[in-house]
C-alpha positions in Angstrom: 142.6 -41.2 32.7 142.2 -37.8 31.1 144.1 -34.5 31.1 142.9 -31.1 32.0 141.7 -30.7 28.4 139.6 -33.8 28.0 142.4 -35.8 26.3 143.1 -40.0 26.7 147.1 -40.5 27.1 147.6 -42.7 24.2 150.7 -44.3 21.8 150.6 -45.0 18.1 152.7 -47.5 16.4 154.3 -47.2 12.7 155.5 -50.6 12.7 158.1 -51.0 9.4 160.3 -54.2 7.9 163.5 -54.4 6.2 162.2 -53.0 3.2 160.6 -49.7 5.1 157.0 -50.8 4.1 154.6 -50.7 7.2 152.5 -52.8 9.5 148.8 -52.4 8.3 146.0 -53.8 10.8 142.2 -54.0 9.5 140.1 -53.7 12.4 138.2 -56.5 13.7 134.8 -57.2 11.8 134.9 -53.8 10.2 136.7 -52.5 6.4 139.2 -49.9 7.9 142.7 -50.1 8.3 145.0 -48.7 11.4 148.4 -49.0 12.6 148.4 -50.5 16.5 147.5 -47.9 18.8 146.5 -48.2 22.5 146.0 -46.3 26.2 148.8 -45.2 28.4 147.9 -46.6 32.2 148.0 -45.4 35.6 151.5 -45.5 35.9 153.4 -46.5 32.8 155.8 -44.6 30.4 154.9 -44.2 26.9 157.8 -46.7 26.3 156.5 -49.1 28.5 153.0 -48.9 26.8 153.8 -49.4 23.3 155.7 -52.1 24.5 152.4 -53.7 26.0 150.3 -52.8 23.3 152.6 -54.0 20.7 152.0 -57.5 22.4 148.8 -57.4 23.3 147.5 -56.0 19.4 150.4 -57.6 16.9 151.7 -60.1 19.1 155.2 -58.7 19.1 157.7 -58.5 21.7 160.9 -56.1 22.9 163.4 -58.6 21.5 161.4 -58.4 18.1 161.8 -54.7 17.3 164.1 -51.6 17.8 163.1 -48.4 18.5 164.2 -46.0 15.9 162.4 -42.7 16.5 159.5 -41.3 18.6 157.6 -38.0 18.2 159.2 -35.1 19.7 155.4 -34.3 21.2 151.9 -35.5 21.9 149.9 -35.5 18.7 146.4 -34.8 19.1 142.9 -35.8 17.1 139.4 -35.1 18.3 136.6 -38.0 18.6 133.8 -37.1 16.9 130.7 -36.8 19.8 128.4 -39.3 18.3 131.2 -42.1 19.0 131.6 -41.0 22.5 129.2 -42.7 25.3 127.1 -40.4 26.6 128.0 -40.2 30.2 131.8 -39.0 29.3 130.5 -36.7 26.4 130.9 -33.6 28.6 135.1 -34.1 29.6 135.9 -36.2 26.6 137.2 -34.7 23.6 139.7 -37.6 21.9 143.7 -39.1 21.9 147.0 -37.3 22.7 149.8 -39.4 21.5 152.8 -39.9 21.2 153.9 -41.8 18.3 156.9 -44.6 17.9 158.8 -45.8 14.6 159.7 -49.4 15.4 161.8 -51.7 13.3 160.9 -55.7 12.7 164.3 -57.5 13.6 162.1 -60.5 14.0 159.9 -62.1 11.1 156.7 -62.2 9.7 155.8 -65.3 11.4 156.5 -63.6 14.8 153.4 -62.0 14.4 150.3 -62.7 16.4 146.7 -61.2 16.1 145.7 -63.2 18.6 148.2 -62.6 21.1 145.2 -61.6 24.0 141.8 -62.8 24.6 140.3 -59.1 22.7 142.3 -59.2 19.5 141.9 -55.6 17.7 142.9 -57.1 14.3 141.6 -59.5 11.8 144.1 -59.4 9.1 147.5 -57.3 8.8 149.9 -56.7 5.3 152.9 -54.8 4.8 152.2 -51.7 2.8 154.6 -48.6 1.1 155.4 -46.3 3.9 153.5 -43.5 2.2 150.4 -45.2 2.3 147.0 -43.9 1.1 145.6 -42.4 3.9 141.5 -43.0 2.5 141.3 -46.3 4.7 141.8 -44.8 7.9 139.1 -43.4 9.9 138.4 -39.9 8.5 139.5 -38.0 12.4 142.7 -40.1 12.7 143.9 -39.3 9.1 145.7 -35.7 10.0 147.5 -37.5 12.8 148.6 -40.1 11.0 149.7 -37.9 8.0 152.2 -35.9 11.2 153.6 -39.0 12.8 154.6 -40.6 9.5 156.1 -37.3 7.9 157.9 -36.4 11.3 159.2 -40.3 11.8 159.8 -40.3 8.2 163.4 -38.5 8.6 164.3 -41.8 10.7 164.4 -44.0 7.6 165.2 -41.6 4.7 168.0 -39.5 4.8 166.8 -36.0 3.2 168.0 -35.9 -0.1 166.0 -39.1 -0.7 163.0 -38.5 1.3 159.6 -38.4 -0.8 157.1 -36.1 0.0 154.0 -37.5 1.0 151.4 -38.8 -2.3 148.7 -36.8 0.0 151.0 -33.7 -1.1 149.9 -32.7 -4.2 151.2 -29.1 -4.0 154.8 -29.4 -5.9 157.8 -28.5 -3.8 158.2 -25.5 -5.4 155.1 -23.5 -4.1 155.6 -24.4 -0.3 
């Protein structure tokens, strides 16, 4: 399901614990790292989809989380054309998503990579919240960078919020 402008309905998921560190997933068989992510269907909310990917990827259910911030809008990132089949290269450009800041009221042990019969993940860790962006797929990085500065405001009030390590221009000159 595409819109008009060639874009896949998607959610992204910044997962965080107690201590505001976030769920890091290295993709199956492969060195990058991701946070869950996954299509809207025919049909379904946003809500309703990260709510069925955050099962079906970390293994994670309703009861083990609360919502505590969403993007206000979709946030966009072209695919690069030599990763899109051929036959959809013509209509399909990337991922417009909408992005949700989730909170682990569970535990650790609650999660499960291998929650379906496709599991996306290999291996997951908690990380700082202003993780290095250099081990996400190059395209995805600028969209990341928006959903965790924008959801950011949910978990630091704004005298204590740190800018960004990918920031390197001082406070001053912006």
């Amino acid at each position: 399901m595409l819109d008009r402008e060639g874009y896949r309905p998607n959610v992204g998921i910044i997962l965080v614990n107690s201590h505001n560190q976030v769920f890091w997933g290295k993709r199956i068989r492969e060195h990058s790292w991701q946070f869950p992510q996954g299509g809207i269907k025919k049909g379904e909310t946003p809500e309703q989809a990260m709510y069925r990917e955050l099962h079906e990827e970390v293994g994670l259910r309703q009861e083990h989380v609360r919502i505590l911030g969403r993007t206000r809008d979709w946030l966009r990132y072209d695919v690069p054309k030599h990763w899109v089949r051929r036959e959809w290269r013509s209509t399909y450009r990337g991922q417009k998503q909408i992005w949700y800041l989730l909170r682990l009221v569970g535990r650790d042990s609650d999660v499960s990579l291998r929650a379906c019969e496709h599991p996306e993940f290999d291996a997951w860790r908690w990380n700082d919240y202003w993780i290095p962006l250099d081990a996400v797929i190059d395209f995805k990085r600028e969209v990341y960078e928006l959903a965790l500065t924008e959801l950011s405001r949910h978990l630091f009030n704004h005298s204590m919020a740190r800018r960004p390590p990918w920031r390197d221009v001082p406070e001053s000159q912006t």
